[in-house]
C-alpha positions as CSV (number, residue, x, y, z in Angstrom):
1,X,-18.2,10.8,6.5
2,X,-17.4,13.9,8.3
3,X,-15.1,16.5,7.4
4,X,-11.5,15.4,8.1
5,X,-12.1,12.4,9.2
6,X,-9.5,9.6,8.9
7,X,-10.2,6.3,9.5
8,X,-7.6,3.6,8.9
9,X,-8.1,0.3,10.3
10,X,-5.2,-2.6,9.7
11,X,-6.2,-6.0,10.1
12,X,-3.5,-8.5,10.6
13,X,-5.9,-11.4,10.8
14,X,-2.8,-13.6,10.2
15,X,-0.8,-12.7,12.4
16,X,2.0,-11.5,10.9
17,X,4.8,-9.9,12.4
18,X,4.9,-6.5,10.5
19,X,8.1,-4.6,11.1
20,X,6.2,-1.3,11.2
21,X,3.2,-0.5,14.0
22,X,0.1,0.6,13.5
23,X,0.8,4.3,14.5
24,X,3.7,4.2,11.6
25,X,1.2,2.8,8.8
26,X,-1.2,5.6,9.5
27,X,2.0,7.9,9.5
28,X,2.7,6.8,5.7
29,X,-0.7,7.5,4.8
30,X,-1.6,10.2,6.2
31,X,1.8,12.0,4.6
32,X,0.5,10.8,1.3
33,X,-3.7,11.8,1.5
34,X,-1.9,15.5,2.6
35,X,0.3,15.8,-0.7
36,X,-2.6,14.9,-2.6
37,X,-4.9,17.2,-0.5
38,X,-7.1,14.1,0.8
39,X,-9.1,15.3,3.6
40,X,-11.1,12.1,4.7
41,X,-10.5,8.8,4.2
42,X,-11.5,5.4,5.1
43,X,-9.1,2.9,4.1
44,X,-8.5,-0.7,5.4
45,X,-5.4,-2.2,5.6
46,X,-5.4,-6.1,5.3
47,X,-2.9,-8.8,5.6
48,X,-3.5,-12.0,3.7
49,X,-1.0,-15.1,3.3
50,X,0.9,-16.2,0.2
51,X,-2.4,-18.5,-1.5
52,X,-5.0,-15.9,-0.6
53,X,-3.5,-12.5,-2.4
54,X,-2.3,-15.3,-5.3
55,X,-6.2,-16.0,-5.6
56,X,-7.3,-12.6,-5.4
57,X,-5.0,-11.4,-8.3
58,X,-6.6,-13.9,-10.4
59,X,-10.1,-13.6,-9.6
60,X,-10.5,-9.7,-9.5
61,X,-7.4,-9.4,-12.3
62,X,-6.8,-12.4,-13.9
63,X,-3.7,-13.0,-13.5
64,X,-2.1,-15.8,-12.3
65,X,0.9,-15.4,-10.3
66,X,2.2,-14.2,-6.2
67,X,1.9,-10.7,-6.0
68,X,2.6,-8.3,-2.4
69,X,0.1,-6.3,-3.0
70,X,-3.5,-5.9,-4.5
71,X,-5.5,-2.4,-4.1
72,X,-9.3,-1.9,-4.3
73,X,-10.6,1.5,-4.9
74,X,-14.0,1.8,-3.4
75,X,-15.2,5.5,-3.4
76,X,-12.6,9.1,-4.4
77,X,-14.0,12.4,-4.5
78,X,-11.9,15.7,-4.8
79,X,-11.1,15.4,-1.1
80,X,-12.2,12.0,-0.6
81,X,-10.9,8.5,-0.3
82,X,-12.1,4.8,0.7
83,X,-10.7,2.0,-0.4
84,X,-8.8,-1.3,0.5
85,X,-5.3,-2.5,0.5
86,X,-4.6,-6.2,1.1
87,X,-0.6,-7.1,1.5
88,X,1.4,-10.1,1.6
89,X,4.3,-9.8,4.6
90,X,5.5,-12.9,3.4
91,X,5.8,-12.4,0.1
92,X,7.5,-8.7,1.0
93,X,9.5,-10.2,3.7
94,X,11.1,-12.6,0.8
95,X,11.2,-10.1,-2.3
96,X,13.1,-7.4,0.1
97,X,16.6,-8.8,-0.6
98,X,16.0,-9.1,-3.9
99,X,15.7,-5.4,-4.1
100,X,18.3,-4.7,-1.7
101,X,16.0,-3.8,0.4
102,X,15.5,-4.5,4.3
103,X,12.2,-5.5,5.3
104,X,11.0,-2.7,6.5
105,X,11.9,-0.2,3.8
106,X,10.0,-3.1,1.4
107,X,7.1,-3.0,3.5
108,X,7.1,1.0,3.7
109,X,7.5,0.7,0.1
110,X,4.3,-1.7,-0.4
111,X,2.2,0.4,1.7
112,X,2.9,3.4,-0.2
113,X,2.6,1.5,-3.6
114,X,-1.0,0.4,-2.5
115,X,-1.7,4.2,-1.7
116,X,-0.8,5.2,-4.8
117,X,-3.1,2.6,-6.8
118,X,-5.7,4.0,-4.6
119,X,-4.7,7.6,-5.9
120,X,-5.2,6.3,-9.8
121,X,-1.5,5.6,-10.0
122,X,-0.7,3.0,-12.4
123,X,2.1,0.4,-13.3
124,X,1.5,-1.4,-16.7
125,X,3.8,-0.2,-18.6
126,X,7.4,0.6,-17.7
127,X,7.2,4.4,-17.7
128,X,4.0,3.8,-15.3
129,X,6.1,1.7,-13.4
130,X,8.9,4.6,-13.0
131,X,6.9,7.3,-12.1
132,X,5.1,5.0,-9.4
133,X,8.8,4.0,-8.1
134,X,9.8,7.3,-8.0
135,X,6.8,8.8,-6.5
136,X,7.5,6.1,-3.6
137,X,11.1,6.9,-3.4
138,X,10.2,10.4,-2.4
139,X,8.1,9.4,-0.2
140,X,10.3,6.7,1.7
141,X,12.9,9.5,1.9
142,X,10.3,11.9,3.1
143,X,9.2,9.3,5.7
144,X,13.0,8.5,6.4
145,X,12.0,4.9,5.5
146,X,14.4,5.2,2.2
147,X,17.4,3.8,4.5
């Protein structure tokens, strides 16, 4: 991969209607690879239904319950990042309100969580699970997504 090169590529093979455009995903990304001084990247964004990310968190994590999204590093150097994010719009769609959230904000919120994984960031324990919420706070607030 070249120097500086950023490849994101978002596949909504289902269809979904994502309340943010491609341009705006590659916004939220981009913001985050530049705090974290990520030069290049290559990163696939993936939508999946309800069933398929259910399957996929139990065959790659064995765990057996609906989740919005599941990340897949695949390469980080210094500088460096490729990897995969799959997301659920359904299941973000539904979990928004229970967050007091609108739709949007949740799925700004997903797409930065998945980053974040990507970055090493992790969420198994409750302090984990702070720091990642308030890493994506400032960054929805950064974005102006935090409204």
């Amino acid at each position: 991969m070249k120097k500086k090169e950023q490849v994101v590529n978002i596949l909504n093979d289902i269809d979904a209607n994502l309340p943010l455009n491609n341009k705006s995903i590659k916004e939220i990304l981009f913001t985050i690879w530049n705090n974290y001084n990520i030069l290049s990247c290559n990163i696939n964004i993936v939508t999946v239904n309800d069933k398929d990310i259910k399957s996929m968190k139990n065959e790659y994590f064995n765990m057996d319950f609906y989740t919005d999204v599941i990340s897949f590093l695949l390469e980080k150097t210094e500088n460096f990042i490729e990897g995969e994010i799959y997301i659920c719009p359904t299941i973000i769609e539904e979990n928004a309100p229970n967050y007091d959230s609108s739709y949007k904000k949740e799925f700004s919120r997903i797409i930065i969580h998945g980053a974040l994984h990507l970055l090493g960031y992790e969420d198994n324990t409750n302090e984990l699970k702070q720091e990642m919420r308030d890493l994506e706070n400032k960054f929805l607030k950064e974005l102006k997504y935090d409204r």
